[in-house]
N, C-alpha and C positions, 0 to 999 in steps of 0.2 A: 465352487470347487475348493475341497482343503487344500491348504497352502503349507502344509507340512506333510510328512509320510513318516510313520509308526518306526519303529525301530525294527520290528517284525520285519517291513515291508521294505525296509531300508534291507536288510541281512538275505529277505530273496531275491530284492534288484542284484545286487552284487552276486549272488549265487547264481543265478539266468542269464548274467553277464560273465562270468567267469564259464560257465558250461558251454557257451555256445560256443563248436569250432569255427562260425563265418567270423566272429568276429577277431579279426588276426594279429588289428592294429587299434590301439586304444586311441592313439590322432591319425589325420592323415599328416597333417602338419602342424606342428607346437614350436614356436620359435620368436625369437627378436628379433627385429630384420629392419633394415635399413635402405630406405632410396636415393636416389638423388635427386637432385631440385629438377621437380617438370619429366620423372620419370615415369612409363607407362607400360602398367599388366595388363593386358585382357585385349576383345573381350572375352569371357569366358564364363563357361557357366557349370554348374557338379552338382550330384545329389547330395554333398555334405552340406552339414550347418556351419557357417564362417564366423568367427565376432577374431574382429582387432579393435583394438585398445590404439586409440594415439599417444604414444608415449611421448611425442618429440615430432613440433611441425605441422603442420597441416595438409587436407587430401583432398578428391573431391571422389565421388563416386559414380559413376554415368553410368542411369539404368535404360530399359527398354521404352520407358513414359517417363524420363526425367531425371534430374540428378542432384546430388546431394554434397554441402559440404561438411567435412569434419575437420576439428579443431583439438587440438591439446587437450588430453584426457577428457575424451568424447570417446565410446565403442560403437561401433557401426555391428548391427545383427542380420547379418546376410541370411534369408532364406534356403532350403533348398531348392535346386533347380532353377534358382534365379542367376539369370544372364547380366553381366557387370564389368565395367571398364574401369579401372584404378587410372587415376593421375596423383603423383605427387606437387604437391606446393611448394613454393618459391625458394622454402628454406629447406626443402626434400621433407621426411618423414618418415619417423622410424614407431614402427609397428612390435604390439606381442599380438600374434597371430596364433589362432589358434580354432583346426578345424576338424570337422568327427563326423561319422556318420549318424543319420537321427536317430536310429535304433540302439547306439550304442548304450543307452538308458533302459532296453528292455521294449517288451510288447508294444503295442501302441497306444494302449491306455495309459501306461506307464512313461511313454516317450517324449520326446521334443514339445511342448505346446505351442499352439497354434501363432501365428502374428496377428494381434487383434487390430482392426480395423486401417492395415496396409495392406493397399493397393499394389505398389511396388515390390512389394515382399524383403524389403527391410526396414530397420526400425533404429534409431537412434537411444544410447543409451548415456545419460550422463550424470553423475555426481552419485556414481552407487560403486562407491569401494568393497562390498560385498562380495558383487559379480566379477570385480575386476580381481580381487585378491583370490579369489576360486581359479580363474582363469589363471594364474600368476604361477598360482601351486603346480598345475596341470603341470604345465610347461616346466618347471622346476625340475620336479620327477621325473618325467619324460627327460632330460635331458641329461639329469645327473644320474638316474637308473640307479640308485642304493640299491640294498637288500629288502627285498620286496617290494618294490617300488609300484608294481601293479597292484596290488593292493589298494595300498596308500592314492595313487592314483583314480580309482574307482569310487573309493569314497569321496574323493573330491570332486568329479563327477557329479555324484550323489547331491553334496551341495549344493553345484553350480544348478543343478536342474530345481533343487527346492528353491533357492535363490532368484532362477528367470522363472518360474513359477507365479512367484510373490512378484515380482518387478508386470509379466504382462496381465497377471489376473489382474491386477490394481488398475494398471493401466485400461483395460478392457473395461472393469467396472465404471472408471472413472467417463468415459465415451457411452457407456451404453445404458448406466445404471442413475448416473448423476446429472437432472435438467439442466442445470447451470452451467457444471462444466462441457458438455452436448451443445449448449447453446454457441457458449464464449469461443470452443473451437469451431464451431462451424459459419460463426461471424469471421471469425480469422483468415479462415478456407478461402471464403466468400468474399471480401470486402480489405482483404490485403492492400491492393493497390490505392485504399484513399486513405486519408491522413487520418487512420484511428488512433484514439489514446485507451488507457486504461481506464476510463469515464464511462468513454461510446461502446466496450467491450463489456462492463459492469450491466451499464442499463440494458442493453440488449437482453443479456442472460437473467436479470430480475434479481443484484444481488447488489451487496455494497462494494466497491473498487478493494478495501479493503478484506473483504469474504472472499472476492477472487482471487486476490494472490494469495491466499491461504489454500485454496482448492488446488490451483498450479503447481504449488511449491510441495502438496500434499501427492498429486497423482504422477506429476512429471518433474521433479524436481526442478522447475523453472519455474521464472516471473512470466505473465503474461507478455511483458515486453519482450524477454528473449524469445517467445515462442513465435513471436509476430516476427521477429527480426529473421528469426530463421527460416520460416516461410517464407519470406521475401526474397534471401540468397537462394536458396534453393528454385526459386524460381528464377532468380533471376539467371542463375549458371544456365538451368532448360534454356531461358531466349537469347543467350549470348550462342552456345551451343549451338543452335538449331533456327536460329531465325536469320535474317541481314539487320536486326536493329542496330544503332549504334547504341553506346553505351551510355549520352544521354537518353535517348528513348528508352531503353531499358531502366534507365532509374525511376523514371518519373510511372511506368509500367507498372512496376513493382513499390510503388508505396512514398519511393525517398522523396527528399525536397529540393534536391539539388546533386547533381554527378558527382560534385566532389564529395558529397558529404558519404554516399553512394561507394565511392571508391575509399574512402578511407575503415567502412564498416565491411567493405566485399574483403579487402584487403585481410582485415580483423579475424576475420573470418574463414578464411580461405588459404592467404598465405599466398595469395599473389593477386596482380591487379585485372580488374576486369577485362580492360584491351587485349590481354593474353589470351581469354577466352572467345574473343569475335572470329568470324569466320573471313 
């Protein structure tokens, strides 16, 4: 798929957007917004597209198969129609929110692209000031409302969708196009819970430790290590959530070498302590 759109094609999105009368509201919601420490939305679920930014703090995200956490300038890309429970972390956390309906891009060739290879139907975004400084604008306009600000606004749009474009076509090639990188997350998937390094996740994939962190850092803006770490809190929130383990059995479940060491990366992570999370 091109990763860019014509000027032409740029000038009739905006024209097919600007003509249609369903479309009455250019967000549902665009805003900075603040919680409190251990405060909770949902669950709740809409046919808009969601993406917050952690501005400040950390969250955690509980889906229908599992849940997620977010950290300080991470953006969380909510699907539509996916059902999601917010919790804020220890020190609360303050969000730019910002959500739309998927058409508001035009037809549906032209619209929302897909979430490649989630299950959950959301997707973690991190170290792309691109997408965030799009999202930023949005909200700017939207709020300040100048003179012509729908305009301006629309274009920016316009951006944000060339920008997740380029963010999950890459990412999508990078799973479905590239043996290596296919390999190295699907050992990740798979083999979380034993004490892998970036050696045992190289050989696996048929590459040098050093070629893999250049693919990582290429397709997800991560080291192999962060991607393994976050697999592991994420799973580990699912069986604190949802199981009676305690929170040594959960460590050693999910990968670590020790609960403390366990609690002080959940913590890192997450913005509050595991115990918080047992049932």
């Amino acid at each position: 798929m091109n990763d860019s759109l014509s000027v032409s094609s740029v000038r009739e999105t905006l024209r097919s957007i600007a003509d249609r009368p369903e479309n009455g509201r250019l967000a549902e919601v665009s805003r900075l917004v603040s919680f409190r420490p251990y405060e909770t939305y949902g669950p709740h679920r809409h046919r808009r597209i969601e993406i917050n930014y952690v501005k400040r703090g950390n969250c955690i995200l509980r889906l229908a198969h599992g849940s997620a956490g977010f950290k300080r300038d991470e953006t969380m890309l909510i699907g539509s129609e996916v059902e999601h429970y917010f919790e804020a972390g220890a020190e609360g956390a303050t969000l730019i929110q910002l959500e739309f309906q998927p058409d508001i891009f035009g037809p549906p060739e032209q619209g929302f692209p897909p979430l490649p290879d989630s299950e959950s139907g959301v997707m973690r975004i991190a170290n792309n000031l691109g997408i965030l400084r799009a999202v930023q604008r949005i909200v700017n306009e939207l709020e300040e409302r100048q003179e012509d600000y729908e305009s301006l606004v629309l274009l920016y749009y316009t951006e944000l969708l060339i920008l997740l474009r380029r963010y999950l076509n890459r990412t999508s090639l990078s799973i479905g196009s590239d043996p290596a990188m296919q390999s190295a997350l699907a050992t990740i998937r798979t083999r979380f819970a034993e004490p892998l390094a970036i050696g045992d996740i190289a050989v696996e994939s048929g590459v040098s430790s050093r070629y893999l962190r250049k693919l990582f850092d290429r397709y997800l803006n991560l080291s192999p290590l962060a991607y393994l770490t976050q697999v592991r809190i994420d799973r580990a929130i699912e069986l604190l959530r949802n199981t009676e383990m305690s929170v040594k059995e959960v460590a050693f479940a999910c990968g670590f070498q020790s609960p403390q060491y366990f609690a002080r990366i959940f913590r890192r992570q997450t913005g509050r302590s595991p115990k918080s999370l047992t049932r």
